[in-house]
VOGU-839260 format. One record per residue (C-alpha): residue number from 1; residue in three letters; x, y, z. Coordinates in steps of 0.2 Angstrom, whole numbers, plus 5000, padded with zeros to 4 digits. Layout:
# VOGU-839260
NUM | ALA | X | Y | Z
...
***
This chain:
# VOGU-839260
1 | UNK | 5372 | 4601 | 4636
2 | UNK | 5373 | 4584 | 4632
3 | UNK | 5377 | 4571 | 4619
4 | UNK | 5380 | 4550 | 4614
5 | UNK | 5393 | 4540 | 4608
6 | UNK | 5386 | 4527 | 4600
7 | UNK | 5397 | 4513 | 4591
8 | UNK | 5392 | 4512 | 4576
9 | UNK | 5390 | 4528 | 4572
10 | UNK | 5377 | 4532 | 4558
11 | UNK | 5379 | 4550 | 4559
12 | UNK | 5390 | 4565 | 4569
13 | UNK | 5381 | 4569 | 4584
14 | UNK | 5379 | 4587 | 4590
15 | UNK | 5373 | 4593 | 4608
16 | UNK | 5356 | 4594 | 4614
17 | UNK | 5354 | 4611 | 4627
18 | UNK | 5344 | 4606 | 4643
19 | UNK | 5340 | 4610 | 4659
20 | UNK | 5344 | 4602 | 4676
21 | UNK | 5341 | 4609 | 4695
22 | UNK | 5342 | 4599 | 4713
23 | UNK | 5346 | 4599 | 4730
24 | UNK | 5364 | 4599 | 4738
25 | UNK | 5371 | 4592 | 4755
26 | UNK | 5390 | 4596 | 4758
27 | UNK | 5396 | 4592 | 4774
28 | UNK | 5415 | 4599 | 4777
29 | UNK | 5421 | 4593 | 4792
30 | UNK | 5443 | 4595 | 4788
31 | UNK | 5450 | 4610 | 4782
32 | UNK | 5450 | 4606 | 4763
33 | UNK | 5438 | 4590 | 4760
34 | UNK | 5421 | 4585 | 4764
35 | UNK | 5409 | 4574 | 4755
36 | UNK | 5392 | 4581 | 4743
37 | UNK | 5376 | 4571 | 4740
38 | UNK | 5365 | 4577 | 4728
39 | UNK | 5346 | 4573 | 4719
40 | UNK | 5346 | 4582 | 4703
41 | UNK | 5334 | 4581 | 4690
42 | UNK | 5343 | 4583 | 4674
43 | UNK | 5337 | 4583 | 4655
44 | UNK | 5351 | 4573 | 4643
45 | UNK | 5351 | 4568 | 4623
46 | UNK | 5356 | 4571 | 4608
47 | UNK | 5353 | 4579 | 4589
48 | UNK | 5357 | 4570 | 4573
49 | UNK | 5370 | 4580 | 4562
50 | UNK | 5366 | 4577 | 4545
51 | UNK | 5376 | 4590 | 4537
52 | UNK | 5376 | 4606 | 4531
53 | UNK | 5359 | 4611 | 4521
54 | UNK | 5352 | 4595 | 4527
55 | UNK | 5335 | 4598 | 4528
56 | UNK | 5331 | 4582 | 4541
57 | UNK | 5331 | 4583 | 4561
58 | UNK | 5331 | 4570 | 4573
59 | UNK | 5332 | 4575 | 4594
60 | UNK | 5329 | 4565 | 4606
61 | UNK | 5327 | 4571 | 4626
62 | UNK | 5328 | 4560 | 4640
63 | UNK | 5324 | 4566 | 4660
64 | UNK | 5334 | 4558 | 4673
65 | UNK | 5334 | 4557 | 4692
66 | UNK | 5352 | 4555 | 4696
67 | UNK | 5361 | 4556 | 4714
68 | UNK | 5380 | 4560 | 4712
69 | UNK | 5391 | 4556 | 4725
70 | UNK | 5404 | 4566 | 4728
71 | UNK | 5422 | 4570 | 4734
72 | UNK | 5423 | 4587 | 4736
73 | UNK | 5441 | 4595 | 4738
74 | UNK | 5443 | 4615 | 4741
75 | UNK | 5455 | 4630 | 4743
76 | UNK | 5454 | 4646 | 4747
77 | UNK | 5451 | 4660 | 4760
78 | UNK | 5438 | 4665 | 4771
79 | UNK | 5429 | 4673 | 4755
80 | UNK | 5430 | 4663 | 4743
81 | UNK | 5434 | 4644 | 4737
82 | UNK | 5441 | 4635 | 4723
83 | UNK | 5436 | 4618 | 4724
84 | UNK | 5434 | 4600 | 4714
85 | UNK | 5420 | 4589 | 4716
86 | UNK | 5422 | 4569 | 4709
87 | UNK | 5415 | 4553 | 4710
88 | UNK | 5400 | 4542 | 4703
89 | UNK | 5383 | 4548 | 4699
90 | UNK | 5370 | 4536 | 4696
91 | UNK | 5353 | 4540 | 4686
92 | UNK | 5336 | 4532 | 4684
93 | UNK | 5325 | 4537 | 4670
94 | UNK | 5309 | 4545 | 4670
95 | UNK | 5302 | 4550 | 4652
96 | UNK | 5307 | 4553 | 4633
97 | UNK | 5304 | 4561 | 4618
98 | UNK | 5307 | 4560 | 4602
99 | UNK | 5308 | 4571 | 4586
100 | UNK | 5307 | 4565 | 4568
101 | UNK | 5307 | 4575 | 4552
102 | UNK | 5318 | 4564 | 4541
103 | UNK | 5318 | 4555 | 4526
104 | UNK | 5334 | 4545 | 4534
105 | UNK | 5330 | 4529 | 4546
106 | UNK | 5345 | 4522 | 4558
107 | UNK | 5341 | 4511 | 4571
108 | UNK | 5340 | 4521 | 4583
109 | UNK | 5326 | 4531 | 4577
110 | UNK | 5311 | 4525 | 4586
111 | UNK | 5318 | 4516 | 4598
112 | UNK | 5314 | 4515 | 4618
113 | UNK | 5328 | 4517 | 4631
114 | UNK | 5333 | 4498 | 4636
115 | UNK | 5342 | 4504 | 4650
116 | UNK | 5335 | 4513 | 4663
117 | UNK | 5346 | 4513 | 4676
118 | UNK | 5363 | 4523 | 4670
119 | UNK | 5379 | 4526 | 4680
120 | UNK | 5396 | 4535 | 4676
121 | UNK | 5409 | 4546 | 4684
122 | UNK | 5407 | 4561 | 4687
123 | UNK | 5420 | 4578 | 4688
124 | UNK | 5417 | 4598 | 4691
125 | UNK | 5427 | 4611 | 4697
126 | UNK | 5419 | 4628 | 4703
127 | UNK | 5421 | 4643 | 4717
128 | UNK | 5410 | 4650 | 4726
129 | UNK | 5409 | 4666 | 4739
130 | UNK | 5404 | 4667 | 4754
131 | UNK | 5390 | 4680 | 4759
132 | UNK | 5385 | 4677 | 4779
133 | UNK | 5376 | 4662 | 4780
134 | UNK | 5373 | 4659 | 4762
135 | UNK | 5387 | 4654 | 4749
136 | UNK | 5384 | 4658 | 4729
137 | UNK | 5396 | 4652 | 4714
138 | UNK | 5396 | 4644 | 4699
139 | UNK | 5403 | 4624 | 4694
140 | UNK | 5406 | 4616 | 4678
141 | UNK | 5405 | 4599 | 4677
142 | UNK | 5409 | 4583 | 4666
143 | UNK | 5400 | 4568 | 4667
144 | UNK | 5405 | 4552 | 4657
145 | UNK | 5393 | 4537 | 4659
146 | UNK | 5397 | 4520 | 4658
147 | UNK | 5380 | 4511 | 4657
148 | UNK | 5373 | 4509 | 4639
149 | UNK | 5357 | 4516 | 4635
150 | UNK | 5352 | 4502 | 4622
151 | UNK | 5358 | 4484 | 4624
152 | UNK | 5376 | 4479 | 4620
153 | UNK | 5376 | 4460 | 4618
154 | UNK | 5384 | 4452 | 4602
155 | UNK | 5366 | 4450 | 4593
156 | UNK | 5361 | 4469 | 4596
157 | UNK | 5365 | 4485 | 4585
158 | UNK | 5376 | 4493 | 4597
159 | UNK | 5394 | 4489 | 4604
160 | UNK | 5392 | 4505 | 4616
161 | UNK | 5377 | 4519 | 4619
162 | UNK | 5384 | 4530 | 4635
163 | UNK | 5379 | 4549 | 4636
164 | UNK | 5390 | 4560 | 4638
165 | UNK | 5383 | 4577 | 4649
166 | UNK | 5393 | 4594 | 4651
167 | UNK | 5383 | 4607 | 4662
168 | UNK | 5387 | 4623 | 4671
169 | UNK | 5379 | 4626 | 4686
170 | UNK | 5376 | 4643 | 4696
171 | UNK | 5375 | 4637 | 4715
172 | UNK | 5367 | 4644 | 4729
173 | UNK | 5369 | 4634 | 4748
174 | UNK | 5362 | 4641 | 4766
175 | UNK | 5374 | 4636 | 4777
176 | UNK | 5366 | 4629 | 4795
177 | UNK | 5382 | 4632 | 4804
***
């Protein structure tokens, strides 16, 4: 799920339900920390909230490639880990759409992403267990960006336009040794 800050805000934002999927490499080499690169492709954006009985909808959806970069720390036994994965994740954009059924205009509303490359930081924690060769578990994760979306100079509408993505994950990794 995923949402905007945007400054100023025209109207509450709620959070847009999307899907996202990749592939993982985690190398652990010490007992409790190793390093995860990952190429997701992940959906992001945002509804309008224009209150209750308000019959207008705005959504817009946005696709991403992104590649997080990660510290991943873990504890646990043999069976299972607890671990805690952070660092920054950078995303390029690949498609939009929007959805319009409101007598209400904001600036916003129509249009395009300005900025297509985005970067943040980005924090999970998860578990998994360990079943012979492969390991299955489940992460949820925090990911605050600090690009803008739409331009921020003195002259443009916004002073800030960073998403905002909360997921979680079900995880599946075959390990090669």
């Amino acid at each position: 799920m995923s949402s905007i800050t945007l400054v100023p805000q025209y109207v509450d934002k709620t959070y847009l339900f999307a899907a996202n999927g990749g592939l993982s490499l985690r190398y652990v080499n010490e007992k409790h920390f190793g390093i995860q690169a990952e190429l997701n492709y992940f959906q992001s954006g945002w509804k309008d909230d224009f209150g209750y009985g308000s019959t207008n909808t705005y959504r817009r959806e946005m696709a991403f490639l992104e590649l997080p970069f990660l510290m991943h720390a873990r504890i646990g036994t043999k069976a299972v880990n607890f671990y805690l994965n952070l660092g920054p994740k950078f995303s390029l954009f690949l498609s939009e759409e929007e959805y319009l059924d409101s007598d209400i205009s904001y600036d916003y509303h129509g249009k395009a992403l300005e900025q297509p490359f985005q970067w943040g930081i980005l924090g999970g924690v998860g578990f998994d267990v360990k079943l012979k060769r492969q390991n299955i578990g489940l992460e949820g994760r925090y990911y605050y960006g600090l690009s803008d979306i739409f331009a921020n100079a003195v002259t443009d509408d916004f002073v800030t336009s960073g998403l905002q993505q909360i997921s979680l994950n079900l995880i599946y990794y075959f390990r090669l040794r």
